[in-house]
LUMLUMKOL-352411 format. One line per 3 residues: number of its first residue (from 0); for each residue x, y, z of C-alpha. Coordinates in steps of 0.25 Angstrom, whole numbers, plus 5000, padded with zeros to 4 digits. Example, Ala and Ser with C-alpha at 12.3 -4.5 7.8 and 13.67 -1.06 7.14 Angstrom:
# residues 2
0 = 5049:4982:5031; 5055:4996:5029 $
***
This chain:
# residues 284
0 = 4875:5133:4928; 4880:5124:4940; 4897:5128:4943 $
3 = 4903:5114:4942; 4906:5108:4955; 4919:5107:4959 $
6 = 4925:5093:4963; 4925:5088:4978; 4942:5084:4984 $
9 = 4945:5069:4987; 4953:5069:4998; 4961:5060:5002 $
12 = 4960:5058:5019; 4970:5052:5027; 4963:5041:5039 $
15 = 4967:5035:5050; 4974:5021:5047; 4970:5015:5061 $
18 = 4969:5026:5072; 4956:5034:5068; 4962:5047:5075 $
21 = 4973:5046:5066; 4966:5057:5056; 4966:5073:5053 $
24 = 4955:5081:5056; 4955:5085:5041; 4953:5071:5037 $
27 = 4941:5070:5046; 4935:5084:5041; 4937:5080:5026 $
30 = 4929:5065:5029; 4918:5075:5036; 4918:5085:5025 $
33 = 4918:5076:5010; 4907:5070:5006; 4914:5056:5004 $
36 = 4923:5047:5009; 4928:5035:4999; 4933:5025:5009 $
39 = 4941:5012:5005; 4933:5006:5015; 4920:5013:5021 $
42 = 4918:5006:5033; 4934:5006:5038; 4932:5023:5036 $
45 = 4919:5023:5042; 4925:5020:5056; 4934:5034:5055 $
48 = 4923:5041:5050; 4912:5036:5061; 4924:5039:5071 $
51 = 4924:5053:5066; 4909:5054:5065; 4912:5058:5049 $
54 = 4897:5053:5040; 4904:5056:5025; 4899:5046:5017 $
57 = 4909:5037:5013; 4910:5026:4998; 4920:5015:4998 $
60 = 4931:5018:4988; 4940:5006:4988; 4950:4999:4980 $
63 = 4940:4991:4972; 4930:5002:4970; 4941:5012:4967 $
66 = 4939:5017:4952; 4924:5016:4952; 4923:5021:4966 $
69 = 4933:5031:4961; 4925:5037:4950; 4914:5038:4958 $
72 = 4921:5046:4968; 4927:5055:4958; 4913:5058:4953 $
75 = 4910:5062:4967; 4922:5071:4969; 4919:5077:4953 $
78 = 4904:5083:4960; 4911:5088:4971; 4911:5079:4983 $
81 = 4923:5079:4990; 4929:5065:4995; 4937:5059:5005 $
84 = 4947:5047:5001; 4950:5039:5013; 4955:5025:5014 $
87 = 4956:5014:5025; 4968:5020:5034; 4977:5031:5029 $
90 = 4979:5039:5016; 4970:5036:5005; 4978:5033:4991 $
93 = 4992:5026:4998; 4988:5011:4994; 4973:5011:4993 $
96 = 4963:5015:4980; 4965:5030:4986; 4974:5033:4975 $
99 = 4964:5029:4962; 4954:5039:4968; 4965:5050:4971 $
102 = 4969:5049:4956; 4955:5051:4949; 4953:5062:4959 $
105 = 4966:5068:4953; 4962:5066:4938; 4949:5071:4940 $
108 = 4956:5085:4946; 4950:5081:4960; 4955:5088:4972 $
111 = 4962:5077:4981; 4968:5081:4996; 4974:5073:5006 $
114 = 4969:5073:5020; 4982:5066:5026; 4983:5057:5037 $
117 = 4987:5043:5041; 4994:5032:5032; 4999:5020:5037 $
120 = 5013:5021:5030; 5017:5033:5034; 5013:5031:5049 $
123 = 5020:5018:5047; 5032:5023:5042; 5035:5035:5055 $
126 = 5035:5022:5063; 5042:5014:5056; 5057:5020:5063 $
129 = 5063:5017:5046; 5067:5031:5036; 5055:5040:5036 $
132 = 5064:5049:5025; 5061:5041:5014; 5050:5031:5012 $
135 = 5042:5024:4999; 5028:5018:5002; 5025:5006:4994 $
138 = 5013:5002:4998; 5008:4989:4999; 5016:4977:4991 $
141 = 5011:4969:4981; 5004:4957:4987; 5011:4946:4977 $
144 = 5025:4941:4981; 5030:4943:4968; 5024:4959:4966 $
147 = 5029:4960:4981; 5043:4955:4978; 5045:4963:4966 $
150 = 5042:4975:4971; 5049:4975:4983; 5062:4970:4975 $
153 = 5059:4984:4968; 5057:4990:4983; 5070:4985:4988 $
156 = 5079:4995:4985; 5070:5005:4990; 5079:5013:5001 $
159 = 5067:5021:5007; 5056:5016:5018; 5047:5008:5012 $
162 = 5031:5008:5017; 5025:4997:5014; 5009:4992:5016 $
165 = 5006:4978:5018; 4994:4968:5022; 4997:4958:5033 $
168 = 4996:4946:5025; 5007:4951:5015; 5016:4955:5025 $
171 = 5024:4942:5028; 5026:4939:5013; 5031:4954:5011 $
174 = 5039:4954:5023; 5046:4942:5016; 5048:4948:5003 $
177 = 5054:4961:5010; 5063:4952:5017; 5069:4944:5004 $
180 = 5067:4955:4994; 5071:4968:5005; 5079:4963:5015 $
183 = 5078:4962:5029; 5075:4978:5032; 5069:4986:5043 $
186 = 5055:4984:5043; 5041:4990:5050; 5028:4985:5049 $
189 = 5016:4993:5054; 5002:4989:5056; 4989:4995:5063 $
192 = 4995:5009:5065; 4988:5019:5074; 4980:5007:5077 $
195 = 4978:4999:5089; 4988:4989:5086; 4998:4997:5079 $
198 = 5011:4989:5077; 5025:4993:5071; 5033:4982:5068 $
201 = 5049:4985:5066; 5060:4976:5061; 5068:4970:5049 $
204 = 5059:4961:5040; 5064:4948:5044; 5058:4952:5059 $
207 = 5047:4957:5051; 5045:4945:5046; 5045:4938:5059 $
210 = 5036:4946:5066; 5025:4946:5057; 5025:4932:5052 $
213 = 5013:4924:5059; 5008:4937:5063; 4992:4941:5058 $
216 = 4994:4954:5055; 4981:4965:5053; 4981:4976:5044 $
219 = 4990:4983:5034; 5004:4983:5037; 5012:4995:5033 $
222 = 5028:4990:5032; 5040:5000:5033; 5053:4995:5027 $
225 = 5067:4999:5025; 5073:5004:5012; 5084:4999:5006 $
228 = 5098:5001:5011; 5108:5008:5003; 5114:4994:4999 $
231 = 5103:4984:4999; 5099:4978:4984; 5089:4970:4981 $
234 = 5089:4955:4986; 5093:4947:4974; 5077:4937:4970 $
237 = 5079:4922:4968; 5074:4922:4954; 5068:4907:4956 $
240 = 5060:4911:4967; 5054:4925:4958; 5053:4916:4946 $
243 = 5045:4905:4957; 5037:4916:4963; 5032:4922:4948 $
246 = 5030:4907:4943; 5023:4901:4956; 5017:4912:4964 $
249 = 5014:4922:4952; 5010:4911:4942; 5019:4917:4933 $
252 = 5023:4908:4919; 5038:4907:4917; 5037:4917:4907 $
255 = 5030:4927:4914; 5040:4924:4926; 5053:4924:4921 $
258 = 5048:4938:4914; 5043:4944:4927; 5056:4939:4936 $
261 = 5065:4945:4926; 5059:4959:4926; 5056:4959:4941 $
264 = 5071:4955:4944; 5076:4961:4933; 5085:4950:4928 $
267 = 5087:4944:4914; 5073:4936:4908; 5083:4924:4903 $
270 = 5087:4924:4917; 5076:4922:4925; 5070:4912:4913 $
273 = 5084:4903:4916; 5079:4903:4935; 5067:4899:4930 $
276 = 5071:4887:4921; 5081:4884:4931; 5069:4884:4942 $
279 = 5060:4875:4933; 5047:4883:4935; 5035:4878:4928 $
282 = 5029:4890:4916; 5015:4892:4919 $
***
């Protein structure tokens, strides 16, 4: 009678997020060693690997593949292979499909290791010259106004560093809504680090602002902000604009905008209901 086969590890390896020299000679002797790589993108990781003269075969495992891509990795880990989970720069799993993977291998009784190396927010913030102490990474923001707005309204008595990911073409609209909702705080944006044009930028947001309006920016942006001061509390939001913003931008009815501004603001249904007769708006 055959033994059964033992299951392969996943593990999890760190890459560089610009700067190919930027990775542990652990990493490289794991790509070597498994007999997989599920890449989110195969041709980005093929560069590192032909740099490293590494032939593991490779399989795209992606946000839009993940669960059936998934399965089929899991399968493969089941019968024994071992696998390496890597992503475009950095750290698989911090806000990418990673973590889909990482949980099915932890149901299934998989062996997972790291493999640490680089990630953007953590190189971002030992620059950054704000409290390395403490610190919450959030992540990219939600790309609606009104999803952004609300959660940074719950952010903005957040005392710790806040890391935060963002694309170029969200950056000015979430700039903004840091300013209004957050205040004018200290501020750094980083792009293209360990890259050739590496740049650090340092201010309050207001200069943040101004320095980054007009401007075609490339790449993700990796934002380090302030916490909140002992004393700060949340900016008080202009109701009409919130209920204008849900009614217009949102395409919200009355109803369902009159319900949502009072749990997001947390102020009383029959009040809200009264700004928005007084405001005139049209129910959908």
């Amino acid at each position: 009678m055959n033994e059964k086969k033992q299951p392969g590890t996943l593990y999890i390896v760190s890459t560089p997020i610009g700067n190919l020299e930027d990775i542990t000679l652990r990493a490289l002797n794991v790509l070597k060693a498994v007999q997989i790589i599920a890449a989110e993108d195969t041709r980005h990781t093929q560069k590192l690997l032909r740099h490293y003269n590494i032939h593991t075969p490779q399989t795209s495992y992606h946000d839009h593949n993940k669960e059936e891509k998934g399965e089929i990795l899991i399968s493969k880990l089941k019968k024994g292979n071992d696998i390496a989970l890597v992503s475009d720069a950095g750290t698989p799993g911090i806000s990418d499909p990673g973590y889909y993977l990482i949980n099915r291998a932890i149901e299934e009784g998989i062996t997972v290791t790291p493999i640490p190396g680089p990630t953007a927010s953590i190189a971002a913030l030992s620059v950054s010259g704000l409290p390395t102490d403490s610190f919450v990474f959030e992540g990219f923001l939600p790309a609606k106004k009104v999803a952004r707005q609300k959660r940074l309204r719950e952010l903005s008595t957040e005392r710790r560093t806040l890391i935060l990911f963002e694309t170029p073409h969200r950056l000015l609209p979430a700039l903004k809504d840091l300013m209004e909702l957050l205040g004018d705080r200290k501020i750094v944006l980083t792009r293209e680090l360990t890259k050739i044009f590496e740049e650090v930028i340092r201010g309050k947001i207001s200069e943040m602002i101004d320095k980054v309006e007009g401007r075609r920016l490339k790449g993700e942006i990796t934002i380090i902000l302030e916490g909140a001061k002992g004393e700060e509390k949340k900016d008080i939001v202009d109701l009409h604009d919130y209920l204008r913003m849900l009614i217009e931008e949102e395409c919200l009815s009355l109803k369902d905008a009159v319900s949502m501004a009072s749990k997001d603001l947390n102020i009383p249904r029959n009040r809200v209901y009264k700004e928005a007769l007084k405001g005139r708006f049209e129910d959908k």
